[in-house]
Backbone bond lengths (Angstrom), bond angles and torsions (degrees), N, CA, C in turn:
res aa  C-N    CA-C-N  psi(-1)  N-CA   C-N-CA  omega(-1)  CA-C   N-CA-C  phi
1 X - - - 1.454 - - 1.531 111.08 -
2 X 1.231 128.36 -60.61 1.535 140.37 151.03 1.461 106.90 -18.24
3 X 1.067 149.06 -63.62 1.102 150.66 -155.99 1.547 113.19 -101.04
4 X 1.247 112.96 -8.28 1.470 122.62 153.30 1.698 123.09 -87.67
5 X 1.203 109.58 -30.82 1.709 111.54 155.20 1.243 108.27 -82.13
6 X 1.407 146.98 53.65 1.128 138.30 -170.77 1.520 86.63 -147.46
7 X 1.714 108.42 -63.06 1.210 108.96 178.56 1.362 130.95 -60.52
8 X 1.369 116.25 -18.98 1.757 130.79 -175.51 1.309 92.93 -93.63
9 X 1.600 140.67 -27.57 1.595 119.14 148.78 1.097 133.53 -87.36
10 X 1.063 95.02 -0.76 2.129 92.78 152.62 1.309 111.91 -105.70
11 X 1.079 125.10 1.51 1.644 137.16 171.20 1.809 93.25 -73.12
12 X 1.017 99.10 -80.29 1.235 102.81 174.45 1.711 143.04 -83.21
13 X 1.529 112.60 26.20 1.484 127.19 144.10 1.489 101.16 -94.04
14 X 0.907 126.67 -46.41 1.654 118.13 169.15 1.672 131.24 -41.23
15 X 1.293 91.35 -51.74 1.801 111.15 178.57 1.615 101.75 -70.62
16 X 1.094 112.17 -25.91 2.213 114.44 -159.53 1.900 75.98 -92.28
17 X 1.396 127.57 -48.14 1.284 127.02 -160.20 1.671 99.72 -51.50
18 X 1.232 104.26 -69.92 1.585 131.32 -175.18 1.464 110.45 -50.97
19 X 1.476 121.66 -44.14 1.441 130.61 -164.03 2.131 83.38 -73.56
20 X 1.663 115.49 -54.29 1.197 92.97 -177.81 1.163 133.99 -64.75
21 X 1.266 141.38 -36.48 1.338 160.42 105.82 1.585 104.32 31.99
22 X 1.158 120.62 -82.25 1.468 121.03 173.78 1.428 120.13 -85.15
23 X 1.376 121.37 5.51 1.498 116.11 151.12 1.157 115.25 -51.66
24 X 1.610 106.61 -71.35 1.621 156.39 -162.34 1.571 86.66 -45.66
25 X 1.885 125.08 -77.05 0.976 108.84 -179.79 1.420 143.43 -53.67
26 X 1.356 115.40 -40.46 1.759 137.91 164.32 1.630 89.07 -45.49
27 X 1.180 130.85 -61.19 1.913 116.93 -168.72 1.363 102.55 -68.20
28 X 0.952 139.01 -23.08 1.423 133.09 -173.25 1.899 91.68 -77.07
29 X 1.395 99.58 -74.67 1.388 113.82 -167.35 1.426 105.22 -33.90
30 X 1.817 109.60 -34.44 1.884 97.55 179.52 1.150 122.56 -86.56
31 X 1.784 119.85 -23.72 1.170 96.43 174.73 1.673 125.24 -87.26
32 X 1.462 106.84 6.84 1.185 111.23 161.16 1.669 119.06 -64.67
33 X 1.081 93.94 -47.08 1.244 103.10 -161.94 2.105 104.63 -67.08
34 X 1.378 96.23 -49.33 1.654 108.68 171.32 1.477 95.32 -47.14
35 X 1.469 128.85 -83.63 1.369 131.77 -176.75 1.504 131.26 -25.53
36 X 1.406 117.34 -27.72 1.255 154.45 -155.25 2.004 89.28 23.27
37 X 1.089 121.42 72.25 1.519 131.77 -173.58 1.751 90.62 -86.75
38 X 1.249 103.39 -65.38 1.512 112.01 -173.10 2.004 113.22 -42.60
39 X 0.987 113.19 -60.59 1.538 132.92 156.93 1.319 114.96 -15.23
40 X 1.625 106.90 -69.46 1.290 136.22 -150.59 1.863 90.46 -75.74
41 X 1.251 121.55 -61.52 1.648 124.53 173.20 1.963 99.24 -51.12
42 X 0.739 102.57 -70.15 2.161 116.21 -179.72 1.774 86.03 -31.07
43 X 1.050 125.90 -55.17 1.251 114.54 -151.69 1.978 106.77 -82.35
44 X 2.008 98.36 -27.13 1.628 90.67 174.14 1.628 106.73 -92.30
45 X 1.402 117.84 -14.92 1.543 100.61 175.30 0.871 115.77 -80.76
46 X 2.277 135.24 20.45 1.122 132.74 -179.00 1.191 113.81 -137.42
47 X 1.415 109.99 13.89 1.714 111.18 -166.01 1.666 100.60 -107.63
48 X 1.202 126.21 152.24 1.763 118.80 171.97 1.297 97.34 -85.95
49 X 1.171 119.20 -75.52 1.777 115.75 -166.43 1.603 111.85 -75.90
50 X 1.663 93.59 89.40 1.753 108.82 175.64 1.664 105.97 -70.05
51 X 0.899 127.09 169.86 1.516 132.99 -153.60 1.674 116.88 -150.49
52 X 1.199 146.91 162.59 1.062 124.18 -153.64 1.773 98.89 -98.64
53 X 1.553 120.20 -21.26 1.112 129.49 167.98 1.644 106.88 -57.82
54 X 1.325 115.43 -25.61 2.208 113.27 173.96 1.050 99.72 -73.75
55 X 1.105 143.20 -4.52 1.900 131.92 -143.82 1.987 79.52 -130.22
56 X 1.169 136.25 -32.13 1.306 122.07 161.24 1.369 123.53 -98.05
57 X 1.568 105.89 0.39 1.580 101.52 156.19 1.452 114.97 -69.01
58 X 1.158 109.14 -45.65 1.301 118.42 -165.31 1.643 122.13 -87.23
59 X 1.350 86.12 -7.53 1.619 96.19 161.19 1.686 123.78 -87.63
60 X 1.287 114.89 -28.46 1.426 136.56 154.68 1.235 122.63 -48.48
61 X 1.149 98.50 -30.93 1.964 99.39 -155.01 1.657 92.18 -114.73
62 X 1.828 122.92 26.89 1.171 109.00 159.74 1.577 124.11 -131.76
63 X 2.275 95.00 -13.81 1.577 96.66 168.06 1.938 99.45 172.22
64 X 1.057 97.77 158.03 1.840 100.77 169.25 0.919 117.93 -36.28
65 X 1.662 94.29 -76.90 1.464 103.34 177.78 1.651 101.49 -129.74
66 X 1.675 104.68 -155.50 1.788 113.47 -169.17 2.088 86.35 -81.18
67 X 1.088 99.27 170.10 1.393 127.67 149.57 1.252 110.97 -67.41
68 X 1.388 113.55 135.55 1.505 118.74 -172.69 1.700 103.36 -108.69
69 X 0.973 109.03 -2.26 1.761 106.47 -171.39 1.325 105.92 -91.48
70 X 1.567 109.09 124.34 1.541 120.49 169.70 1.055 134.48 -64.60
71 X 1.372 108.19 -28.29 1.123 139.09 -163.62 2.115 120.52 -89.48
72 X 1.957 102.29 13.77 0.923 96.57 -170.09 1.372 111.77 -98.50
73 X 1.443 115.34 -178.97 1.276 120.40 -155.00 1.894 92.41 -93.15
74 X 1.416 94.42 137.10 1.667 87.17 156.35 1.366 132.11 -48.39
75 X 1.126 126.03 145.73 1.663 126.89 162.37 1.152 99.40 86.79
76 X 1.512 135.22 -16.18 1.484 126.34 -161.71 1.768 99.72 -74.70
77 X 1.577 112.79 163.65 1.224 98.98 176.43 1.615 105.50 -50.37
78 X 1.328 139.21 -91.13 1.109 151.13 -155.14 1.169 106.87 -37.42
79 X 1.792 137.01 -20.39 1.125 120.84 147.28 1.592 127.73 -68.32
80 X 1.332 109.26 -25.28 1.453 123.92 162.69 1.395 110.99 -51.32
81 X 1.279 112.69 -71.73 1.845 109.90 172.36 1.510 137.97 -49.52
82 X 1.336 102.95 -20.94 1.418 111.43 166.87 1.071 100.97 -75.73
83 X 1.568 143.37 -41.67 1.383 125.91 -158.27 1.500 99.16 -76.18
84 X 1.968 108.98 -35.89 1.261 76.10 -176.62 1.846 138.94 -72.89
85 X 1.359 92.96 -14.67 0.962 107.34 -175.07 1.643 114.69 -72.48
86 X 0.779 113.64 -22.54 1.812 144.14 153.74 1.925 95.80 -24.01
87 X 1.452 94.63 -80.83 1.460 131.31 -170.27 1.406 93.70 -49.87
88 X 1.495 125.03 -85.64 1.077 136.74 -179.23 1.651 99.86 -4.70
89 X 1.442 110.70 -103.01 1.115 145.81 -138.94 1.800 89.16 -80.47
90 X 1.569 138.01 27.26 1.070 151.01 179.06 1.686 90.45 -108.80
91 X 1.469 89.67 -68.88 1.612 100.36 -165.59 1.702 106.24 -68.81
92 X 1.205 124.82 -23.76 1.552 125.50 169.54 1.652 109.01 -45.49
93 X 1.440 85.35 -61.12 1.837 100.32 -172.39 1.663 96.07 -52.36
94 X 1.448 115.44 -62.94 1.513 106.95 -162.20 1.325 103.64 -73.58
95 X 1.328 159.14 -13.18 1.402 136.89 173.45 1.187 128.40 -119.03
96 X 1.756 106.19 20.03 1.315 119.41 179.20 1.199 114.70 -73.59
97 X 1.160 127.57 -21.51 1.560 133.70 -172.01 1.575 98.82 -106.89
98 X 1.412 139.92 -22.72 0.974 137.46 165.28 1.905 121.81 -68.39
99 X 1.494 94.82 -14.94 1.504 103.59 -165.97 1.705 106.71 -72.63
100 X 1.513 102.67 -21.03 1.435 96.86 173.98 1.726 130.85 -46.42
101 X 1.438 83.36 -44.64 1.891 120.53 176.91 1.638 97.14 -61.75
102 X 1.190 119.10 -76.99 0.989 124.86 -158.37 1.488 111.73 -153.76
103 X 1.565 114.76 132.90 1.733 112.41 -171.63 1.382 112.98 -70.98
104 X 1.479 101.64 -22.34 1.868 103.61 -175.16 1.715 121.63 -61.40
105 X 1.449 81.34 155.43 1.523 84.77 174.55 1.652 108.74 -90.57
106 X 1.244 124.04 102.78 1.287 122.72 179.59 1.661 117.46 -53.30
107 X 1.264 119.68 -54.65 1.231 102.54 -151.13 1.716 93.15 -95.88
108 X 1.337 121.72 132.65 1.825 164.86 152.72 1.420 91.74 3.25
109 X 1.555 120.94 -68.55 1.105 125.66 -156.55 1.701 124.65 -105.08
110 X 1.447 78.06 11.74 1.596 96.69 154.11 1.014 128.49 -83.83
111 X 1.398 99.30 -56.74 2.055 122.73 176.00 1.619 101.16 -53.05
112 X 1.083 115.87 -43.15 1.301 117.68 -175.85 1.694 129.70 -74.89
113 X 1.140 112.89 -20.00 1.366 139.33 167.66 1.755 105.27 -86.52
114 X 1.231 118.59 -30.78 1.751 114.37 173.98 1.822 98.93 -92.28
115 X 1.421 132.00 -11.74 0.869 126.65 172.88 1.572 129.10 -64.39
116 X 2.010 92.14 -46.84 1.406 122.65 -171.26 1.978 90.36 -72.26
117 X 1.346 121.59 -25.39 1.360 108.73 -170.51 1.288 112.87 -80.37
118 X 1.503 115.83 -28.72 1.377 135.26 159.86 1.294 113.48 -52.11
119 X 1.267 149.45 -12.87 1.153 151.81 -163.81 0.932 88.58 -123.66
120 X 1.642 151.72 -50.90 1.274 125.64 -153.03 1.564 104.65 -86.95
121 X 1.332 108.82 -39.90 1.509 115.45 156.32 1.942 111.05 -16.74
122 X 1.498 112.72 -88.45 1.367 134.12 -176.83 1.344 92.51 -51.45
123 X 0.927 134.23 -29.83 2.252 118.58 -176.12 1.345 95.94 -64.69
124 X 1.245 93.27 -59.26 1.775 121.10 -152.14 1.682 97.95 -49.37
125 X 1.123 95.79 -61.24 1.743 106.19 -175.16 1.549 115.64 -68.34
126 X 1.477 122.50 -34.07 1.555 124.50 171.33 1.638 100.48 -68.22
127 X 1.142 127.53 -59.06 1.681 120.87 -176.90 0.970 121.78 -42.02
128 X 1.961 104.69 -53.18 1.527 107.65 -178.02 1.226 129.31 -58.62
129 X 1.520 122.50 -46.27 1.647 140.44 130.97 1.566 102.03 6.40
130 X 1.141 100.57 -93.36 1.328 128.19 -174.25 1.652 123.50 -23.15
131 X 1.581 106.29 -57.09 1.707 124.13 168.23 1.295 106.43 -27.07
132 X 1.023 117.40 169.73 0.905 125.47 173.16 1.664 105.73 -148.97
133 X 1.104 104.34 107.95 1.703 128.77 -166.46 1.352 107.78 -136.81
134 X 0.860 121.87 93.54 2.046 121.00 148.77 1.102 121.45 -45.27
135 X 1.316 94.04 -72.07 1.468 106.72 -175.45 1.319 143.89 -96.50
136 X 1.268 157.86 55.60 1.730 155.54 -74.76 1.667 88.35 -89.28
137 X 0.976 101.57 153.47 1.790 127.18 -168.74 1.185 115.80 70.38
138 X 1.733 119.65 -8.24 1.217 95.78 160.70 1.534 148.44 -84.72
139 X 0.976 130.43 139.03 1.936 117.00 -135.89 1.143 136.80 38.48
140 X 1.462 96.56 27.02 1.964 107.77 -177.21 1.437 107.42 -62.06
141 X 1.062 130.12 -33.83 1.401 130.20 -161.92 1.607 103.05 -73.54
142 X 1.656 92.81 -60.64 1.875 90.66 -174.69 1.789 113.76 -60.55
143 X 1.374 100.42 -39.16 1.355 113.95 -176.75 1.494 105.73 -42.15
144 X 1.886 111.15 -46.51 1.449 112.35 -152.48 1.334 99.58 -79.02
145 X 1.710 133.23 -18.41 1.217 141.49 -153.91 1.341 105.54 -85.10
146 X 1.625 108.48 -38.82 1.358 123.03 166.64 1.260 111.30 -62.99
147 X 1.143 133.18 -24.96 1.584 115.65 -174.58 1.729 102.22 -104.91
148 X 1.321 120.86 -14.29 1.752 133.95 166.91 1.491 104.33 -61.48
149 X 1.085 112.68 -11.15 1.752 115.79 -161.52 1.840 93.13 -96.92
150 X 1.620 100.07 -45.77 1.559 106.53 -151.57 1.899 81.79 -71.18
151 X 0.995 122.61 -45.57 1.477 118.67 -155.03 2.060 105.39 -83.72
152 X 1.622 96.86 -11.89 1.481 105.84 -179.56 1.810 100.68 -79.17
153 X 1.437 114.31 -34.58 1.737 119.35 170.93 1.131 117.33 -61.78
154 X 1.518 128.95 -44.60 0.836 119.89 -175.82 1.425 115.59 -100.27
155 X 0.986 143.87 12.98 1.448 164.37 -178.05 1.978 100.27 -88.49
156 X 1.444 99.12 -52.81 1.754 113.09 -174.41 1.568 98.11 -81.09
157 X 1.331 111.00 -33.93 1.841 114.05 176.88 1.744 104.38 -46.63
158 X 1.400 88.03 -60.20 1.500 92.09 -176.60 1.421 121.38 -70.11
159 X 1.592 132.37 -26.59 1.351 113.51 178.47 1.661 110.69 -91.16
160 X 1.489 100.96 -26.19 1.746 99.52 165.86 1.339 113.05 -52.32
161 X 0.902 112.00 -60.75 2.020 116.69 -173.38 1.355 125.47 -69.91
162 X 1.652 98.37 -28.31 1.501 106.65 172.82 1.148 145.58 -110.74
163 X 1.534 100.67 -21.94 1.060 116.60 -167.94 1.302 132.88 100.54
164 X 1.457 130.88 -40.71 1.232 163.01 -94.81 1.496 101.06 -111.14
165 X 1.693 117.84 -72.77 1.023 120.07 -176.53 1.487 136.92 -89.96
166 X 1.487 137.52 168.37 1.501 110.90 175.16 2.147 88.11 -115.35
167 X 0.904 106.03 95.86 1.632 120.58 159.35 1.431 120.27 -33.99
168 X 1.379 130.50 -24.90 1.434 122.19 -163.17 1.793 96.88 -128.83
């Protein structure tokens, strides 16, 4: 008898584990999907002539405002989002008055630097998706190192090639 109430509560921490598990993901997956957020990045990390309307998509689709903490770690996302948001609101200032003329972003290695942010965006968010975590802290550390890596490539992408940013 003992060992049959044993099994119907691990029957059922298993089933409550799992049932949350694929809630959790299905709500994510819809409001992605409602949002079409995912799309909207897919469509500027693949387009050539980025526009000054991509450079506030993509400033939208990463936060209100910057992170206010000094105290954060390199490479972490939220150091990732400040830069982009860095970028963003660089290229706002410089082609806002140009946008009259023309919405494009003229210069190569601009478009290409809001492209590379678009991509790290879509990694960042398909991987994280992806984990598989129940419970928060578990494998947070390695998990987070893996995603410090994706935003540490493209962070060096951009100051190797561009110049642009200071990474450390």
């Amino acid at each position: 008898m003992d060992n049959e109430v044993i099994i119907y509560l691990i029957s059922g921490f298993v089933g409550g584990l799992s049932t949350q598990f694929v809630s959790k993901n299905n709500l994510r997956d819809s409001l992605d999907t409602k949002s079409g957020w995912r799309k909207e990045l897919f469509n500027i990390a693949s387009k050539d002539k980025i526009i000054l309307d991509d450079v506030y998509r993509l400033k939208a689709a990463i936060k209100l405002s910057k992170h206010t903490n000094k105290r954060m770690k390199v490479y972490s996302f939220k150091f990732m989002t400040n830069v982009i948001y860095n970028l963003c609101d660089e290229y706002i200032e410089e082609y806002e008055n140009d946008c009259k003329k023309s919405p494009l972003i003229d210069n190569y290695n601009h478009r290409e630097i809001i492209r590379i942010c678009a991509r790290y965006l879509l990694k960042y968010h398909w991987d994280y998706l992806s984990s598989f975590t129940i419970f928060k802290g578990v494998l947070k550390d390695s998990r987070l190192r893996k995603f410090d890596k994706y935003a540490e490539e493209s962070c060096k992408q951009i100051q190797e090639n561009y110049e642009k940013i200071n990474c450390t």
